[in-house]
C-alpha positions in Angstrom: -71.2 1.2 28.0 -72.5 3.7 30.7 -72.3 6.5 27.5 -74.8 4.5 25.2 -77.1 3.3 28.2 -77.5 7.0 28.9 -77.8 7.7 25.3 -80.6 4.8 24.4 -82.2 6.4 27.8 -82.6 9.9 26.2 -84.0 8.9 22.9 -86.7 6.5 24.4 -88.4 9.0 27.4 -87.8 12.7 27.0 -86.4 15.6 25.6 -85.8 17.4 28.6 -82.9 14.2 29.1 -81.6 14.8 25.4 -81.4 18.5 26.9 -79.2 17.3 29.6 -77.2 15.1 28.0 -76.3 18.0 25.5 -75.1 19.2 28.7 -72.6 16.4 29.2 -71.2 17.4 26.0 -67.7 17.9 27.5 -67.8 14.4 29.2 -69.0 12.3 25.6 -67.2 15.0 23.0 -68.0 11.9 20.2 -71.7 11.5 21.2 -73.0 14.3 18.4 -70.2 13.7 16.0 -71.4 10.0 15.5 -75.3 11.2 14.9 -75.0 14.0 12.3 -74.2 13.0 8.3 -71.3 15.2 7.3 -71.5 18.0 4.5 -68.8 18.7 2.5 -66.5 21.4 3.2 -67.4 23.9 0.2 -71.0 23.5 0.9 -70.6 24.5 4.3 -68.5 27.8 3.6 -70.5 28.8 0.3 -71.2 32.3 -0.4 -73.8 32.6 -2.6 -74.2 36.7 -1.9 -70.4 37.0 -2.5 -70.2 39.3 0.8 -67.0 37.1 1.6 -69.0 35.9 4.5 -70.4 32.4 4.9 -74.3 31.8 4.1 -74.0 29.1 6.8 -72.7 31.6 9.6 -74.2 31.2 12.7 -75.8 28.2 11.9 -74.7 24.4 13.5 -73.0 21.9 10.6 -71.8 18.7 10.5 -68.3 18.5 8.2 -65.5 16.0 7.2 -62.1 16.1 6.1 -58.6 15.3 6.9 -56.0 17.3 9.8 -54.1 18.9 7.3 -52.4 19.9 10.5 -51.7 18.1 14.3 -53.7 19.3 17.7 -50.8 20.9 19.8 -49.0 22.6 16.9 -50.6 26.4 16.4 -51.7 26.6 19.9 -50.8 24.5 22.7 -53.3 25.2 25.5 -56.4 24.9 23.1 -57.6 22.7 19.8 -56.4 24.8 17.1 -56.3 22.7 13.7 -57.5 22.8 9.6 -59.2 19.9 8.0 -59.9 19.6 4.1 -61.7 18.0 1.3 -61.8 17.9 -2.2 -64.7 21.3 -1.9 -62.9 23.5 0.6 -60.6 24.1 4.1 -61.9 25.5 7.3 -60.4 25.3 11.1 -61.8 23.5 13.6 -61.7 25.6 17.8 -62.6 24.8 20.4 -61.7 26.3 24.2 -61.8 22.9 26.2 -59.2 20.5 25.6 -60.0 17.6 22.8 -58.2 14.1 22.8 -55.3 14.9 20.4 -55.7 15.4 16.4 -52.7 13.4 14.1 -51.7 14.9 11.1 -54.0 13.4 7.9 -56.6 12.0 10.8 -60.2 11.7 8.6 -61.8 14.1 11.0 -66.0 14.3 11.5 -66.7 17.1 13.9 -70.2 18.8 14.8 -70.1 22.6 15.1 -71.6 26.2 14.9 -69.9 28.2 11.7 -68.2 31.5 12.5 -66.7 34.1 10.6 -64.4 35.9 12.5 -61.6 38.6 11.0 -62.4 37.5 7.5 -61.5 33.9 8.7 -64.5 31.0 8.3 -64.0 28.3 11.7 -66.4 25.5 13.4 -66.4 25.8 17.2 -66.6 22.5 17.7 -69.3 21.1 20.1 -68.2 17.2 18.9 -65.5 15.5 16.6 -64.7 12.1 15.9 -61.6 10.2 14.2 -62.5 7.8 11.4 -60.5 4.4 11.8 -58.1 4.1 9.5 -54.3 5.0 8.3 -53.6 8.6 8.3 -53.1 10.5 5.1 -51.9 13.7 5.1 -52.9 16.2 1.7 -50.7 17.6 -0.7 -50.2 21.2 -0.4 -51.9 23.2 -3.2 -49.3 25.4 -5.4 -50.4 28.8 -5.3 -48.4 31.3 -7.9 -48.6 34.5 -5.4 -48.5 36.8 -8.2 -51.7 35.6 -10.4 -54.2 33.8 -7.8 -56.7 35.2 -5.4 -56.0 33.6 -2.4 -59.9 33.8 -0.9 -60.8 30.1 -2.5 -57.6 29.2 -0.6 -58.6 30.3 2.6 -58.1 26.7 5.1 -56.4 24.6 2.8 -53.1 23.4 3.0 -51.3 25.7 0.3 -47.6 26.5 -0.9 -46.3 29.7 -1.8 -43.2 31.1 -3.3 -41.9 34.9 -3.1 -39.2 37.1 -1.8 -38.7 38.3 2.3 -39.6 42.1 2.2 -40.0 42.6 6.0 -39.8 40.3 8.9 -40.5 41.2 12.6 -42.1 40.3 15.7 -45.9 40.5 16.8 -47.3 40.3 20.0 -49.2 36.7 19.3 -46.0 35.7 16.9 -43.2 35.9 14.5 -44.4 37.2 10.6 -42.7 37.4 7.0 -43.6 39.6 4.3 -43.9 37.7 1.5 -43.9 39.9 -2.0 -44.3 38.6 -5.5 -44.8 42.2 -7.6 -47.7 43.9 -6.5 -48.9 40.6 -4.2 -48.4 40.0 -1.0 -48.9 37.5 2.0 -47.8 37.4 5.6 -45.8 34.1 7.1 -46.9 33.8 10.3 -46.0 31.6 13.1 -47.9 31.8 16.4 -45.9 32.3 19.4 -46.2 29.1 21.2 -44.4 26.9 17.7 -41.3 26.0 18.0 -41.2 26.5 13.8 -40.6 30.2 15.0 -36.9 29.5 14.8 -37.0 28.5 11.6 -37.6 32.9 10.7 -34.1 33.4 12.2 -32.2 32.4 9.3 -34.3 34.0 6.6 -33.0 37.2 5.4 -34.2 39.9 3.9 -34.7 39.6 -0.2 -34.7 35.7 0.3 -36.3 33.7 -2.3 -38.2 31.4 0.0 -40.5 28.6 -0.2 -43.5 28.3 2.9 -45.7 25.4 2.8 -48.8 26.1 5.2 -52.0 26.5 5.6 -53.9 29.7 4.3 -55.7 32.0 6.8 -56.7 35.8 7.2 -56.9 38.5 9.8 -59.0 41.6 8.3 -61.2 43.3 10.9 -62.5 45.8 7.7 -65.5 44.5 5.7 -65.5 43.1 2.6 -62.9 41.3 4.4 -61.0 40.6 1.4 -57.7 41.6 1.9 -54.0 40.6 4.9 -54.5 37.2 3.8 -51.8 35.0 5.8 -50.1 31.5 5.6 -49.5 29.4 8.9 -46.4 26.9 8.1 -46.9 24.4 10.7 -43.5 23.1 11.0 -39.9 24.4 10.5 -39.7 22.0 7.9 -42.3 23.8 6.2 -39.8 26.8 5.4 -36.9 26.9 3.5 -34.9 28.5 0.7 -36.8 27.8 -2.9 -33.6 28.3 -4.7 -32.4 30.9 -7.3 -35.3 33.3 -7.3 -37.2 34.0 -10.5 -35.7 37.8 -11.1 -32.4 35.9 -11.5 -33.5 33.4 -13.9 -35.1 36.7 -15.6 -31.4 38.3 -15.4 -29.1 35.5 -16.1 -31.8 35.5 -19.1 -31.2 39.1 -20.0 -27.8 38.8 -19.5 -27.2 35.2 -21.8 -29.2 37.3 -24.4 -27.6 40.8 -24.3 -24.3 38.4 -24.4 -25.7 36.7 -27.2 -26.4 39.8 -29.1 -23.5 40.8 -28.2 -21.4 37.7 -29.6 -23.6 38.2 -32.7 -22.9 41.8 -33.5 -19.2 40.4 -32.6 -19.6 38.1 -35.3 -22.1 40.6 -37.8 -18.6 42.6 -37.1 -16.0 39.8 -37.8 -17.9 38.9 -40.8 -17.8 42.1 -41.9 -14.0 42.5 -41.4 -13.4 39.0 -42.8 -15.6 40.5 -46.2 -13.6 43.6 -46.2 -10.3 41.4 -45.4 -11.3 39.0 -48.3 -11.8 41.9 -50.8 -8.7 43.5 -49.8 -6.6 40.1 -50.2 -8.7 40.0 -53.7 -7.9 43.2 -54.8 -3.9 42.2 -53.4 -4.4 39.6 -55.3 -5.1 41.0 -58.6 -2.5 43.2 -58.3 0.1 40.8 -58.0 -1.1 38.9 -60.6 -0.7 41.9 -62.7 2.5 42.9 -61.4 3.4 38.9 -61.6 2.1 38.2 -65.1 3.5 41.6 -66.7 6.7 42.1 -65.3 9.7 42.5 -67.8 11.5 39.7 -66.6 11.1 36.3 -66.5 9.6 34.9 -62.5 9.8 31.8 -61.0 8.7 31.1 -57.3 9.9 27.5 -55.6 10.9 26.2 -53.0 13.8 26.7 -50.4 15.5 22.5 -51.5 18.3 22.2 -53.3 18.5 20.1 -56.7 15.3 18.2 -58.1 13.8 19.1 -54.4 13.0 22.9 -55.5 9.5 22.3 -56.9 8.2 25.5 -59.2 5.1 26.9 -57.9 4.5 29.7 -59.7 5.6 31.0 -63.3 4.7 33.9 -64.9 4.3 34.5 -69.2 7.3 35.5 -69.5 9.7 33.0 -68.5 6.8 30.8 -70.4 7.9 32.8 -73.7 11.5 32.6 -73.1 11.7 28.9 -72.3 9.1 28.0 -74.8 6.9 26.1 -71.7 3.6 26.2 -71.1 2.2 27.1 -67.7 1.3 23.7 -66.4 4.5 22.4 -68.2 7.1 24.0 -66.1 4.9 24.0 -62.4 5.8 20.3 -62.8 10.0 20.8 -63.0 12.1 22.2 -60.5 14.2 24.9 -60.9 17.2 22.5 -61.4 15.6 21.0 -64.4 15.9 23.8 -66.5 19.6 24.7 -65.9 22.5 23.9 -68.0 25.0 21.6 -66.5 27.5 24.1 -66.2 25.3 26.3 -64.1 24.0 23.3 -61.1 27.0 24.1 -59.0 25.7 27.7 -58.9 22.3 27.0 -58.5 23.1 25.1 -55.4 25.3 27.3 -54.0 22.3 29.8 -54.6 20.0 28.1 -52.9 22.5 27.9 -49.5 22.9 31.4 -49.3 19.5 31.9 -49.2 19.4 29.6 -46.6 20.7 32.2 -44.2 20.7 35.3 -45.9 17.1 36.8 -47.8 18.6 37.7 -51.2 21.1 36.3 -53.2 22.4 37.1 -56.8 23.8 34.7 -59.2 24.2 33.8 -62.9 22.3 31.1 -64.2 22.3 29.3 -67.4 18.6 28.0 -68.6 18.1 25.9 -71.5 14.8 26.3 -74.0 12.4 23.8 -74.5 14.6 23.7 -77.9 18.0 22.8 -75.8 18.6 26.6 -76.7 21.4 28.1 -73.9 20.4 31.2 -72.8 22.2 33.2 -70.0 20.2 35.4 -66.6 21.1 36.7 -64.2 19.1 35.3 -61.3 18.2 38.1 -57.8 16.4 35.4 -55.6 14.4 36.6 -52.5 13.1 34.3 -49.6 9.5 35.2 -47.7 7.1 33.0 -46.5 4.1 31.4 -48.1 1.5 29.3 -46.0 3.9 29.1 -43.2 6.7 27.7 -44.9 10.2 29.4 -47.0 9.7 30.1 -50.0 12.0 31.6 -53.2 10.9 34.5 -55.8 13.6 34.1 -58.5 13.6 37.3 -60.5 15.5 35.9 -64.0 16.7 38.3 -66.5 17.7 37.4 -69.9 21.0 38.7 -69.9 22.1 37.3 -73.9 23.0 40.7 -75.1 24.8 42.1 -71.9 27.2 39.1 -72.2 27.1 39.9 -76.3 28.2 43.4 -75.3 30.7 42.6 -72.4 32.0 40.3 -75.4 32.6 42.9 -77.2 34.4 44.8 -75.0 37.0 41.6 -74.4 37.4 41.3 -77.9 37.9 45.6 -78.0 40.2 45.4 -75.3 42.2 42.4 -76.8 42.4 44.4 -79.8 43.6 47.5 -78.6 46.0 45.5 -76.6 47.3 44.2 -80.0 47.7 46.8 -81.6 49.6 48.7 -78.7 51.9 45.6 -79.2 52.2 46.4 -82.9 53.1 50.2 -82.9 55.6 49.3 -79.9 57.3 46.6 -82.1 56.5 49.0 -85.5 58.2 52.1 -83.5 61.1 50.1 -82.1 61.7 48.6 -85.7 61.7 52.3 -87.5 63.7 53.3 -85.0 66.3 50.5 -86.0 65.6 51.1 -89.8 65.9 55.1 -89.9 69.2 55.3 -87.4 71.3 52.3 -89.1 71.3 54.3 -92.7 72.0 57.6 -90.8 74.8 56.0 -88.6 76.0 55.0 -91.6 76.0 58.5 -93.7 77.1 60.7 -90.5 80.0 58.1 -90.0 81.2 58.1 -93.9 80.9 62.0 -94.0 83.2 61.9 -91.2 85.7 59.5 -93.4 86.0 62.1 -95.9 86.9 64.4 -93.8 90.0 62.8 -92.8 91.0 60.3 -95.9 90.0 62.0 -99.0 91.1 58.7 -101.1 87.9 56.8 -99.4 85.9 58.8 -101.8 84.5 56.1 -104.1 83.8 53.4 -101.7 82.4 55.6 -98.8 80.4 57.5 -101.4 78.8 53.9 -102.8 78.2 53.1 -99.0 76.2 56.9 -98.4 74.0 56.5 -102.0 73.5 52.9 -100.4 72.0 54.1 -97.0 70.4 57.1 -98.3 68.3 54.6 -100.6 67.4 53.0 -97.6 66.6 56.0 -95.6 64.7 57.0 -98.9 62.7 53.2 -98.9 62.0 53.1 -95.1 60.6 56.9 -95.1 58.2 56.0 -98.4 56.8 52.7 -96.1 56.1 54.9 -93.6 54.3 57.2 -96.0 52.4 54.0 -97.4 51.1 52.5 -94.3 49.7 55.9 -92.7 48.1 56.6 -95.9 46.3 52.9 -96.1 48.1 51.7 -99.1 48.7 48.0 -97.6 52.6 47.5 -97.9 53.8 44.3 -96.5 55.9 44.7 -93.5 59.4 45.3 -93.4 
């Protein structure tokens, strides 16, 4: 009450009282504050000339905004704090001490503008806190690397960029923050505790600082060492995977990507190639299948009805008198004769455990016509699973000729028995007249009355000598004289 009675005192009699109660400033900091209609922040730091210096400089304003920062934080033994609105940011100093300054307080404060080391501030002559809830601003997002940070300058701000340098100062603790060819220094006045908060950065960090954006250039056009002031340790921390990673793990997805596609431009390539080669294999052993001499069947590894035919080629189509489509839907043991099913499953188990087998095969015609192969089986695999090539070779006039030979052999045999039992009977027939003549002759030699008879009995063997001689004659020459 004293404050106002003093006040209401000064306006009504003189100005040499208004004088002295601008004196009292430091008793009634709010007196001054509560009489001058704020400007907005922008308007009070525009710079019409572009000379990066204030138009306002020098001059007394009245400004409003919110503490994007608390009194007691940057410096501890003066008022050292940043308010904002919408227009612009600018720090409030002051060298006496001021009742204390929340964060997001809706500040009014009564000032002369300075510019000092590129930085706009308001000593403060008066200030007052607007009633009401506090509410702190957003930090602005600032990309380091594209944005000029002078429209920036007292405004809460957030930065990203990697640790190039850190060290010590004499009035603080700094970071180099780098993004390309930009740059912007970290720094945290000596007397925050949010200093500690620089000990676990390290250099090349990717690190995130929230803060408000400041400046220290002592070189006209003051445009240039722009700083950031994080507030609190909170304020600074580790922003992740950095964006040169991203960029790598990029180039390195994509150089793996092209190279998994000229992988696969390869593979094709091979599959093509592969494809034509099987194609051209193909066509070989088509021709080789379709124009071999002998008849080809390929089926399965079952025995009996099991044995499905898979393949055929013309031949065995023209011997058995099939078509194509005809025999792929019998088995192998359709086709035999019965005499031959005991030998096509014996077949069949020795290729069970063996590759090739041999064996002779009788295969009846669509025409129930016999005919005899011989059958050279050989097991390989097709698709995974056994599988038979039965090579079948019509083997009708081999059999006609070993036939022959039988029937040759029987014959020679035969007559061998002939001429033994044709010798051994001339034998008999030429020595029982000649017994007979050498054993008369000898009669007459000693009993000359024997004459008659033993002579009748010479004539009668020498006749038969004569006879068995002339048959002999006869059946070399061919002349067909029955036998004796």
């Amino acid at each position: 009450m004293s404050c106002l009675a003093v006040a209401w005192f000064a306006r009504r009699h003189s100005i040499a009282c208004m004088i002295a109660l601008s004196a009292l400033g430091f008793i009634v900091p709010g007196l001054f504050a509560q009489t001058a209609p704020p400007m907005p922040i922008g308007t009070a730091i525009a710079d019409a000339d572009r000379d990066f210096i204030p138009d306002h400089a020098a001059t007394t304003v009245t400004i409003g905004g919110r503490a994007t920062v608390a009194s007691g934080v940057l410096h501890d033994d003066r008022l050292d704090v940043f308010i904002q609105d919408h227009t612009g940011g600018i720090r409030l100093v002051a060298p006496n001490t001021f009742p204390p300054i929340a964060l997001g307080d809706s500040i009014v404060a009564t000032g002369t503008l300075e510019h000092i080391n590129g930085l706009t501030q308001l000593s403060t002559i008066a200030y007052r806190v607007v009633p009401g809830t506090p509410a702190p601003p957003d930090p602005l997002p600032i990309d380091l690397a594209s944005t000029v940070l002078e429209p920036y300058e007292g405004r809460l701000g957030q930065i990203k960029g990697y640790v190039a340098s850190k060290g010590r100062a004499r009035t603080g603790h700094y970071l180099n923050i780098a993004v390309g060819d930009s740059a912007v220094v970290a720094f945290i006045f000596t007397s925050n505790r949010a200093s500690e908060a620089f000990d676990d950065i390290q250099l090349s960090d990717y690190v995130c600082i929230t803060g408000i954006i400041g400046q220290y250039d002592q070189v006209k056009p003051y445009n240039a060492s722009y700083q950031i002031y994080p507030r609190y340790a909170s304020d600074i921390r580790m922003a992740g995977l950095p964006p040169r990673l991203y960029r790598n793990m990029v180039l390195g997805v994509s150089a793996l990507l092209l190279a998994v596609l000229a992988w696969v431009y390869a593979l094709r390539r091979q599959v093509r190639r592969r494809i034509a080669d099987l194609k051209a294999s193909d066509a070989r052993y088509q021709m080789l299948f379709q124009n071999a001499g002998d008849a080809l069947f390929v089926h399965g590894l079952q025995k009996g009805a099991a044995s499905p035919l898979v393949e055929v080629n013309t031949v065995a189509c023209d011997v058995l008198g099939y078509p194509p489509e005809a025999l792929t839907t019998r088995s192998l043991a359709d086709l035999v004769d019965a005499s031959s099913r005991e030998r096509l499953d014996r077949l069949i188990e020795i290729l069970g455990y063996q590759e090739q087998a041999i064996s002779d095969l009788t295969l009846l015609t669509s025409d129930a016509r016999a005919i005899p192969f011989e059958i050279t089986s050989h097991v390989f695999l097709m698709d995974g699973r056994p599988t038979v090539l039965s090579v079948a070779r019509d083997v009708t006039q081999r059999k006609a000729y070993e036939q022959g030979l039988i029937d040759a052999k029987q014959q020679a045999e035969t007559l061998a028995e002939l001429k033994t039992a044709f010798l051994a009977n001339m034998s008999h027939e030429i020595r029982t007249p000649l017994t007979s003549i050498i054993g008369f002759a000898d009669l007459l030699t000693e009993d000359e009355s024997l004459v008659t008879e033993v002579a009748e009995h010479i004539r009668a063997s020498g006749h038969r000598l004569m006879e068995t001689i002339n048959y002999i004659l006869d059946v070399s020459r061919g002349c067909g004289r029955p036998p004796l």
